[in-house]
NUNU-394038 format. One record per residue (C-alpha): residue in one letter; x, y, z. Coordinates in steps of 0.2 Angstrom, whole numbers, plus 2048, in hexadecimal, padded with zeros to 3 digits. Layout:
! NUNU-394038
<rec "A",<X,Y,Z>> ...
***
This chain:
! NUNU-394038
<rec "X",<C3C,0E6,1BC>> <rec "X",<C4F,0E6,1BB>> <rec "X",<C59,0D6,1BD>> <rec "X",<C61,0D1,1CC>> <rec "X",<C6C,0C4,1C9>> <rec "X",<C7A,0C7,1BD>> <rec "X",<C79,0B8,1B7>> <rec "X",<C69,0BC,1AD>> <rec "X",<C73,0CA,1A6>> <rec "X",<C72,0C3,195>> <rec "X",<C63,0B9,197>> <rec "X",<C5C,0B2,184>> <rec "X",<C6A,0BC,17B>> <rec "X",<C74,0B3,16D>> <rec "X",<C85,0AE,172>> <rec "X",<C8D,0B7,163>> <rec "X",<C94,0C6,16D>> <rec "X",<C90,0D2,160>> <rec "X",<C7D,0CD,15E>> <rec "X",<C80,0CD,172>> <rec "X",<C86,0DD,175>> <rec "X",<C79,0E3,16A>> <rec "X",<C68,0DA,170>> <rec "X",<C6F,0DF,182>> <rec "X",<C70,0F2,17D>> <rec "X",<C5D,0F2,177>> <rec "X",<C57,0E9,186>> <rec "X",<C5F,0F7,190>> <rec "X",<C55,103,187>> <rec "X",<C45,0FD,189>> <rec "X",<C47,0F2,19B>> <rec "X",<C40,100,1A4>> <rec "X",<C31,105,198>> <rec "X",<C21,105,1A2>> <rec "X",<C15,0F2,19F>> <rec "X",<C07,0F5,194>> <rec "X",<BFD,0E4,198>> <rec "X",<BEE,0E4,18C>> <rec "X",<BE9,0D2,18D>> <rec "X",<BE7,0C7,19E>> <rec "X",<BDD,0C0,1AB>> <rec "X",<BE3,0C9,1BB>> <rec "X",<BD4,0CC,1C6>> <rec "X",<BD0,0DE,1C8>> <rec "X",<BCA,0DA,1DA>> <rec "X",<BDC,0DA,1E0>> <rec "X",<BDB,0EB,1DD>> <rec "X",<BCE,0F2,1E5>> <rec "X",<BD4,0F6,1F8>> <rec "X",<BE5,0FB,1FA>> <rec "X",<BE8,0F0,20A>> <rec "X",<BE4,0DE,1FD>> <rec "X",<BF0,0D0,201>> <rec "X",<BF6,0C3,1F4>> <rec "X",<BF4,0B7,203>> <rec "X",<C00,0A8,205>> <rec "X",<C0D,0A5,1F9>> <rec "X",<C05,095,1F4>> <rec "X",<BF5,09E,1EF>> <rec "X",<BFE,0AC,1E7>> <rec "X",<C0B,0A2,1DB>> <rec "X",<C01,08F,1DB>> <rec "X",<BEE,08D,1DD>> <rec "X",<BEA,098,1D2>> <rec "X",<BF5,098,1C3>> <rec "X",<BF2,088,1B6>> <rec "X",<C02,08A,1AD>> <rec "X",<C0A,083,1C0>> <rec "X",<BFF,076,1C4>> <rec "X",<BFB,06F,1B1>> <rec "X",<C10,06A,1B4>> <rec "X",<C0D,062,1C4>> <rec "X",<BFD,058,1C0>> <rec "X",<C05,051,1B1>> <rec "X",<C13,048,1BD>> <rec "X",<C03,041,1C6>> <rec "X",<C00,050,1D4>> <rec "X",<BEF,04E,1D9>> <rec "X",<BE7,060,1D8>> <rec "X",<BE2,060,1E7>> <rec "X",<BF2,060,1EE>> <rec "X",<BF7,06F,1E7>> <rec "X",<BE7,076,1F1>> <rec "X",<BDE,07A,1E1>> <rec "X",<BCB,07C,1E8>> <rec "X",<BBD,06D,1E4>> <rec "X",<BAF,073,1D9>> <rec "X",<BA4,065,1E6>> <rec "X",<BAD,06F,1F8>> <rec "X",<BB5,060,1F9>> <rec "X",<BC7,05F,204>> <rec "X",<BD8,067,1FE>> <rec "X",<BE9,06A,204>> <rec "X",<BE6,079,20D>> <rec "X",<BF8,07C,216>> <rec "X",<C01,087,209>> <rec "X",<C12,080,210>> <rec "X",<C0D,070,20B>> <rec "X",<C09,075,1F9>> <rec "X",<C19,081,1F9>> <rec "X",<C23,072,1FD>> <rec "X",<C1C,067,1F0>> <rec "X",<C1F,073,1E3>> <rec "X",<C30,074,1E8>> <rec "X",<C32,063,1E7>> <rec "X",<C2E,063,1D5>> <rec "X",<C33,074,1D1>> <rec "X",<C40,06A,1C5>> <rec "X",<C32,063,1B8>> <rec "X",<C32,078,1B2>> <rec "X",<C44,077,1AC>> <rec "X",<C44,07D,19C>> <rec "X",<C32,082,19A>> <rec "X",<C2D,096,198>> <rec "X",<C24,094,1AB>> <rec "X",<C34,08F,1B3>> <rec "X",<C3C,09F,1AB>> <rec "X",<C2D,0AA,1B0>> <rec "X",<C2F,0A2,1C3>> <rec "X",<C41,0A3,1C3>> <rec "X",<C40,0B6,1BF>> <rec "X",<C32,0BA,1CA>> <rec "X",<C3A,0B1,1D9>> <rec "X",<C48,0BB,1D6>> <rec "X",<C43,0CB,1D0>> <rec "X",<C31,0CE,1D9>> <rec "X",<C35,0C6,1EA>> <rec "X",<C4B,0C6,1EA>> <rec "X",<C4B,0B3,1ED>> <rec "X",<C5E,0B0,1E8>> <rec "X",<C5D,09D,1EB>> <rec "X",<C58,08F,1DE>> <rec "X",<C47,08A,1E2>> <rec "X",<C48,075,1E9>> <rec "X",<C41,06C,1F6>> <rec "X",<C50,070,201>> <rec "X",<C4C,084,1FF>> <rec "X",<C3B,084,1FD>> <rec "X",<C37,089,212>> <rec "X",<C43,096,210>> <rec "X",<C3C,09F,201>> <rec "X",<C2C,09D,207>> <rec "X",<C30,0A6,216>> <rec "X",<C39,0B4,20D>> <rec "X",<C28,0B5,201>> <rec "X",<C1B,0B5,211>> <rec "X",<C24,0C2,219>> <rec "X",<C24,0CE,209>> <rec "X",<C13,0CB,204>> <rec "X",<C0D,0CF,217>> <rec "X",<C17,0E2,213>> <rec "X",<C0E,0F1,20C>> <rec "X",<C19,0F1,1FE>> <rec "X",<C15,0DF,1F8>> <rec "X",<C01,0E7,1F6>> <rec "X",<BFA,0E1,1E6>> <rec "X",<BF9,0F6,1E3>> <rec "X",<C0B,0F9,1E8>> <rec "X",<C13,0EB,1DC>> <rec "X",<C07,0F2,1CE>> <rec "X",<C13,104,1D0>> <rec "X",<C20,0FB,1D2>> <rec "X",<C1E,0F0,1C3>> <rec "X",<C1E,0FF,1BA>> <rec "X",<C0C,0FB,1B0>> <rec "X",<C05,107,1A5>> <rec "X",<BF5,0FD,1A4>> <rec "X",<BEC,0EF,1A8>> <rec "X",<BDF,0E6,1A0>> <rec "X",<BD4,0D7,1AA>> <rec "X",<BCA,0CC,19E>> <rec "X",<BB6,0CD,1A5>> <rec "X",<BA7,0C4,1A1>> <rec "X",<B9A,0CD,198>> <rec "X",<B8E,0CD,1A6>> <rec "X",<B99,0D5,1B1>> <rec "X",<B95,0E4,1BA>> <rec "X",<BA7,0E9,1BC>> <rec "X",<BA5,0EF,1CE>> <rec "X",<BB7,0EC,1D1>> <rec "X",<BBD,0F6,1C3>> <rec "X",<BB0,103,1CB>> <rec "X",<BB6,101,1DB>> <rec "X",<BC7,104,1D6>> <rec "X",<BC4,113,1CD>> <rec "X",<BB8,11C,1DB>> <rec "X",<BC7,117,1E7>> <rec "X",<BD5,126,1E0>> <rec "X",<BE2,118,1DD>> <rec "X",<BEB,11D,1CA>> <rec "X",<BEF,10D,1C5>> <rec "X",<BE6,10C,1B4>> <rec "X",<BDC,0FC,1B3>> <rec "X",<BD0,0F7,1A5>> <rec "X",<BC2,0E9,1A2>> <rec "X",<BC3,0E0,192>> <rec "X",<BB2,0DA,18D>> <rec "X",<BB0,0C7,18B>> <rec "X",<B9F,0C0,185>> <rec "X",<BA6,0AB,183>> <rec "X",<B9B,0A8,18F>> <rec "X",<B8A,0AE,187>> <rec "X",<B90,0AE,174>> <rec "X",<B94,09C,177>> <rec "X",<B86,091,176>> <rec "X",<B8F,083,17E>> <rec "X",<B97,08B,18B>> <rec "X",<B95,086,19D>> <rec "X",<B85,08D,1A7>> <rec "X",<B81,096,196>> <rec "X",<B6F,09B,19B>> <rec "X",<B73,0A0,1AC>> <rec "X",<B7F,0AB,1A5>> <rec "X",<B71,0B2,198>> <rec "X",<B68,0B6,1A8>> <rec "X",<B77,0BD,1AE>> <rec "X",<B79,0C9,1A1>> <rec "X",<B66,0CD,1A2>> <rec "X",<B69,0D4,1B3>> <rec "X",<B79,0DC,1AE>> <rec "X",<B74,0E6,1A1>> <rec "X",<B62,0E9,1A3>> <rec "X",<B5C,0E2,194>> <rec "X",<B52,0D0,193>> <rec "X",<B58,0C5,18A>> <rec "X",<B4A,0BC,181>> <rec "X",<B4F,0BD,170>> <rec "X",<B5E,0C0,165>> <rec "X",<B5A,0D2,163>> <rec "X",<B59,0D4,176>> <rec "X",<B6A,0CB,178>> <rec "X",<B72,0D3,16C>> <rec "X",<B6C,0E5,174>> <rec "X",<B71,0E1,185>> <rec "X",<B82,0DB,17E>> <rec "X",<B85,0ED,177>> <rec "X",<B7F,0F6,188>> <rec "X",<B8D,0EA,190>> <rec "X",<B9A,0F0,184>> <rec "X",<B95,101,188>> <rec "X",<B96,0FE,19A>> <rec "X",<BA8,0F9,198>> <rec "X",<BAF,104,18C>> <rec "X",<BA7,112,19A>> <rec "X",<BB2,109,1A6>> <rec "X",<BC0,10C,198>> <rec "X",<BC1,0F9,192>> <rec "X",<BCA,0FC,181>> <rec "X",<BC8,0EB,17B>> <rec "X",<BBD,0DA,17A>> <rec "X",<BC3,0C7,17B>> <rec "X",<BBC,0BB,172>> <rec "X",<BC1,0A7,173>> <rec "X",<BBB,09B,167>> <rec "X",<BBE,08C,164>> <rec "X",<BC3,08E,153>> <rec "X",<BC2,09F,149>> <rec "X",<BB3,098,13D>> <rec "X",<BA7,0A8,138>> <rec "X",<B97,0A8,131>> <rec "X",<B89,0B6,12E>> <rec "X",<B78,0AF,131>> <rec "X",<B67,0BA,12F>> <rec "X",<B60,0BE,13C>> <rec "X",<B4F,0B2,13C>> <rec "X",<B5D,0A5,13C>> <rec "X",<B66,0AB,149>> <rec "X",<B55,0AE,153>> <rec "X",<B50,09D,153>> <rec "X",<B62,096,156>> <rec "X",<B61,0A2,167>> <rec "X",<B52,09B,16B>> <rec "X",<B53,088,16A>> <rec "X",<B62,08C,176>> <rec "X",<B57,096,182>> <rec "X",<B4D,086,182>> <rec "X",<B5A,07B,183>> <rec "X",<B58,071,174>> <rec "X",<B65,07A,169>> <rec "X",<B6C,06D,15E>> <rec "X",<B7E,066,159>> <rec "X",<B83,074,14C>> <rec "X",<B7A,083,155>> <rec "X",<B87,087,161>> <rec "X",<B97,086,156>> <rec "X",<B8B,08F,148>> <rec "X",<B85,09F,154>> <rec "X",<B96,0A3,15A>> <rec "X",<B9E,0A7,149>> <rec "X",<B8F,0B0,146>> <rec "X",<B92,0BA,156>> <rec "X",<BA5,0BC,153>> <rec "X",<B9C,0C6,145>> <rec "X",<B91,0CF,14E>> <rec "X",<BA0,0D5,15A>> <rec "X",<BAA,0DB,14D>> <rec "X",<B9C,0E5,146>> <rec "X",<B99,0EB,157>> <rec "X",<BAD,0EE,158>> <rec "X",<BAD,0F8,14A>> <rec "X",<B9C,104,151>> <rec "X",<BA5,106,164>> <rec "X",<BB8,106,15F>> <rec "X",<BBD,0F6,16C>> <rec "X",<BCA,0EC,164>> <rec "X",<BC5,0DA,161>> <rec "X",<BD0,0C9,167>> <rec "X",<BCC,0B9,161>> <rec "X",<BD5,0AB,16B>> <rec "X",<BD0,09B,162>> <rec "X",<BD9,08A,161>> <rec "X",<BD6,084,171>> <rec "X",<BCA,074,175>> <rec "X",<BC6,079,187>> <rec "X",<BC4,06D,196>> <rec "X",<BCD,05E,18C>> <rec "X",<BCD,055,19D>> <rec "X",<BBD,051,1A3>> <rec "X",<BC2,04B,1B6>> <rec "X",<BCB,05D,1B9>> <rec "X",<BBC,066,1B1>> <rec "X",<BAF,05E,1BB>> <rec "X",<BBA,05F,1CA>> <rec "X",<BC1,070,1C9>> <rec "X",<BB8,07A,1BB>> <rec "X",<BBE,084,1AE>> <rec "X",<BD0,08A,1A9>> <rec "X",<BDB,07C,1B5>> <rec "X",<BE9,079,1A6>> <rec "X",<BDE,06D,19A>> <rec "X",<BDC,077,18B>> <rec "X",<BE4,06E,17C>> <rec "X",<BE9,077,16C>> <rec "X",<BE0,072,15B>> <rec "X",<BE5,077,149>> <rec "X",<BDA,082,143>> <rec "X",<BD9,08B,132>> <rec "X",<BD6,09F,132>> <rec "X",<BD5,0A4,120>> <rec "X",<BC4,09C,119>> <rec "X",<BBE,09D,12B>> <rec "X",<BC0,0B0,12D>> <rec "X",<BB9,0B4,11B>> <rec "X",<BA8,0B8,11E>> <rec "X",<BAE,0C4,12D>> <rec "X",<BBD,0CD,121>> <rec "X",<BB2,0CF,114>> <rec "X",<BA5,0DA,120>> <rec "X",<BB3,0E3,127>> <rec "X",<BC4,0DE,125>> <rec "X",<BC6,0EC,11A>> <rec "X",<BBF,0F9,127>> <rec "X",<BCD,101,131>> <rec "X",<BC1,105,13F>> <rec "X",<BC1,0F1,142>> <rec "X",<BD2,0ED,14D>> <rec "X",<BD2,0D8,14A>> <rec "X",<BE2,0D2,156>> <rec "X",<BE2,0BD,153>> <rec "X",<BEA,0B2,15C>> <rec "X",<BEF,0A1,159>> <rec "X",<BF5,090,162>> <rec "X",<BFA,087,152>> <rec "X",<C09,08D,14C>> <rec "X",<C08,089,13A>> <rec "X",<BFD,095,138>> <rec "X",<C08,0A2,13A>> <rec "X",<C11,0A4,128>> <rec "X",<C04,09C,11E>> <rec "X",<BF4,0A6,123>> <rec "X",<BF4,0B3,131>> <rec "X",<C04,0BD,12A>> <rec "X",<BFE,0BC,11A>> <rec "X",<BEC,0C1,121>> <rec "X",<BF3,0D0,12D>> <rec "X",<C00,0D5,11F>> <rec "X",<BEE,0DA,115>> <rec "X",<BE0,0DF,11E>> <rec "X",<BDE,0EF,126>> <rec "X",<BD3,0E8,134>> <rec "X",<BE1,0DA,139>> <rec "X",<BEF,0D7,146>> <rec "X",<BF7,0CA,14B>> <rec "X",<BFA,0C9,15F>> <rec "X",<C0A,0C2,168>> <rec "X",<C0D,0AF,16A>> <rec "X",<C02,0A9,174>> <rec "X",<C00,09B,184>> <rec "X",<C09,08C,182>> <rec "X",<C15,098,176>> <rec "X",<C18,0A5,180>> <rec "X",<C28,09F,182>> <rec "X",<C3B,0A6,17D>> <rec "X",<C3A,099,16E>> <rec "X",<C27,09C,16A>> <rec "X",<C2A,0B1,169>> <rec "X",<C3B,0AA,15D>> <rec "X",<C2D,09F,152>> <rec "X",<C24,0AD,153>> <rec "X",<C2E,0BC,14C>> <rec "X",<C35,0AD,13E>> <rec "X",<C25,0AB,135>> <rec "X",<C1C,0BC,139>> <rec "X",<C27,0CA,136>> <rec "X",<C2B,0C8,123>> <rec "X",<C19,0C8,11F>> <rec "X",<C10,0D3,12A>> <rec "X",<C1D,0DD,12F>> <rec "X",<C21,0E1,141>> <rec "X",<C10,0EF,141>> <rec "X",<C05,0E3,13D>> <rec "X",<C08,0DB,14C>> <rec "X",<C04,0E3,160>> <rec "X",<C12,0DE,169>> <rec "X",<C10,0D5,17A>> <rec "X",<C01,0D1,188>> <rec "X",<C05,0C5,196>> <rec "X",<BF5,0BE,195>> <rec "X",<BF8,0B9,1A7>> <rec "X",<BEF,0B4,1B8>> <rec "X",<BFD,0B5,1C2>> <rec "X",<C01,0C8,1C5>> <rec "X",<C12,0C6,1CC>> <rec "X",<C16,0BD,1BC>> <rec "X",<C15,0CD,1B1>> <rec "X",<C27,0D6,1B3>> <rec "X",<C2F,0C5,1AF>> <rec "X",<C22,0C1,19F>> <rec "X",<C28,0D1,197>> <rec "X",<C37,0D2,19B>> <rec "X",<C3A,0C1,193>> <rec "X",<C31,0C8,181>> <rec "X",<C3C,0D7,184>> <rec "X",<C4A,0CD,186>> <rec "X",<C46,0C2,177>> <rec "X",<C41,0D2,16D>> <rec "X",<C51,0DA,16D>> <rec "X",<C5B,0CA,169>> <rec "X",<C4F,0C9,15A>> <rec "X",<C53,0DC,154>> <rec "X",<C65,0DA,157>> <rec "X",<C65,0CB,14D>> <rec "X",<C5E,0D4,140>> <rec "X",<C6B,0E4,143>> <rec "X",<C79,0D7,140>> <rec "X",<C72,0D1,130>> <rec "X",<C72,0E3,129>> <rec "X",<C5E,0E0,127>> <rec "X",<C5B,0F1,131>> <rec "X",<C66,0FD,138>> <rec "X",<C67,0FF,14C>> <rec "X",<C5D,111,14B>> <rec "X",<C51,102,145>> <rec "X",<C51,0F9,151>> <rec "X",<C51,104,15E>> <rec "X",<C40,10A,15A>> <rec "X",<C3B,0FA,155>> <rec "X",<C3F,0F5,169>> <rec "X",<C35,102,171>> <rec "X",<C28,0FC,167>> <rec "X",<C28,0E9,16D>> <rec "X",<C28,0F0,17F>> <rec "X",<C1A,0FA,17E>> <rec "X",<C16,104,16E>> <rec "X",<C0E,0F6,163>> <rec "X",<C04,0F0,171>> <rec "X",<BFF,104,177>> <rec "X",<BF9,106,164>> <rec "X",<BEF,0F6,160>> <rec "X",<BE5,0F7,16F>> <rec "X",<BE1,109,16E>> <rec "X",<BE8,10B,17F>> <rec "X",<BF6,11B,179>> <rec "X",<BF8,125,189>> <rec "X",<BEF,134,18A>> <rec "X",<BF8,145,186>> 
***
């Protein structure tokens, strides 16, 4: 998506005119690339009939996007007066002009903050709002947003080609069926689509509603799951149910990147004191390095690339979570240490080529000291972007500071926007694009590459690191 306002011409460059000039020639070049997103948490359903609405404005840009209402509830916004639904059914603002208008209201706490740029852009680029989002615009805008969404051309489908996306990747549970993604194919639409296996909530012994979810993937893949053997087949049959459904990838979420290889009568009885519900302390955090094992071996038989997204103690706050559920903005980073804790994976198959490893981190100081160094020596290893709370102009910055002169930039696999919030994509890669080519002009300046260089070096933030590390090349 192109920028509207002129203003934004020059949006994250250096003020140096030289660098300026420079950074603004290689985002020209590769503004109008096609988005490859290979990581996020869109739901596929949106595409399955060509008529879907987005609904309200309200429901498309508030209720369901944590990196809005987190903002909010930290200023004392009560969640349910955003209208974000009660796990108990219980009463919620449910007049989307009224949750508009409080966000407008507060639309000022995003200042400065990489979601107040994403808004800003999307307002502007997506929907043409002009205007500064306040409280004395927010009827306005809301009107000018109902009455695109209610057009043909504002259907999920519609802004998909005109987003330009080459891909799309959802992130779906292990048990899933995938009819959507089914759906969506049996329909004739073109838009390319594809799960991405996620077994968090079965390879997790602690997750929430873990031995329903066992059921759950009993049903799903026709195997049952009695033993470890019988849940390691039926995880197998799942991932060749996705990658039939052209799933190139699987995500794995952890809460710290701890492997461990345990033998199989271990592993067995660990599986079952779960099944019976008397697994103990150590079991859970012990059986999901183990399995982070087991899916890289699996990775390396079936070709799906492997995330790990670790670092993150999940559902910090226990009023939202028993009030709300999972994922509502109170996942708090952790430090976490990747070198000793990946050894006993690496030494399997960090050397194997087969085995694609992307690894992302939320603690920062990881960066130079471990996952460079790791990525800049193993085969197997990538780093992925900057993720969550440093998806962010300054974060990308961190991020090519203390990556680059280690693993170089084809260690890494450019950008995913990682995102529920579909309109949200142009404006998330065109802020890493933006960023990118202030980077590589930076670097032009300083005689470290020439700007052939760089030139290549930018198609390859757009979209040709990410194409390559995810296996998603189109087809020729």
């Amino acid at each position: 998506m192109r920028v509207i306002d002129n203003r934004f011409q020059d949006l994250f460059f250096d003020p140096d005119p030289a660098q300026r000039e420079l950074a603004r020639q290689l985002y020209t070049s590769a503004a109008g690339l096609p988005i490859v997103s290979p990581h996020g948490h869109v739901d596929p359903w949106l595409f399955v009939d060509e008529n879907a609405s987005f609904g309200s404005p309200a429901q498309l840009l508030i209720i369901p996007d944590h990196y809005v209402y987190r903002m909010l509830y930290s200023q004392g916004i009560p969640l349910e007066a955003l209208g974000v639904p009660r796990l108990d059914g219980g009463p919620v603002e449910q007049d989307p002009r009224k949750i508009w208008q409080l966000f407008a209201d507060h639309f000022y706490l995003f200042r400065g903050t990489p979601t107040g740029i994403w808004l800003t852009l999307e307002l502007r680029q997506v929907f043409g709002c002009q205007q500064p989002l306040n409280s004395a615009t927010a009827q306005e805008i809301y009107d000018q947003i109902e009455a695109q969404l209610s057009s043909p051309e504002f259907r999920p489908r519609r802004l998909f080609e005109r987003f330009n996306i080459e891909v799309l990747c959802t992130t779906d549970p292990a048990w899933d069926r995938l009819e959507a993604h089914q759906a969506i194919r049996a329909s004739g639409w073109k838009g390319n689509i594809r799960p991405t296996f996620r077994p968090d909530g079965v390879v997790n012994l602690d997750a929430p509603g873990w031995r329903a979810n066992i059921d759950r993937l009993s049903e799903a893949s026709g195997v049952e799951v009695s033993s470890y053997a019988s849940f390691i087949q039926a995880l197998e049959k799942q991932r060749a149910h996705f990658k039939a459904l052209g799933a190139t990838a699987t995500d794995h979420a952890a809460l710290t990147p701890r492997t461990e290889v345990l033998e199989a009568a271990e592993a067995e009885a660990i599986f079952q004191r779960a099944l019976k519900g008397a697994a103990r302390p150590e079991d859970a955090p012990r059986f999901t390095a183990h399995m982070l094992v087991e899916m890289a071996r699996m990775s390396v038989e079936d070709g799906l690339v492997m995330q790990i997204h670790p670092g993150s103690l999940r559902n910090h706050n226990p009023l939202v979570f028993n009030g709300f559920g999972l994922d509502k903005g109170a996942d708090i980073p952790i430090a976490v240490e990747f070198t000793r804790a990946l050894q006993p994976l690496l030494e399997r198959f960090g050397n194997d080529p087969r085995l694609r490893l992307i690894l992302f981190t939320l603690d920062e100081s990881t960066y130079a000291r471990e996952l460079a160094p790791l990525a800049g020596h193993y085969p197997s290893v990538f780093l992925g972007p900057p993720w969550w709370f440093h998806d962010s102009p300054n974060g990308m910055r961190r991020y090519f500071d203390q990556v680059i002169e280690t693993a170089g930039l084809y260690n890494t696999t450019g950008f995913n926007d990682d995102t529920r919030a579909f309109p949200s994509i142009p404006a998330r890669h065109d802020v890493w694009r933006r960023v990118s080519a202030d980077w590589l002009a930076g670097l032009v300046i300083h005689g470290l590459i020439s700007l052939e260089e760089a030139a290549e070096m930018m198609v390859d933030l757009a979209v040709g690191l990410a194409r390559r590390a995810y296996r998603l090349e189109p087809q020729s």
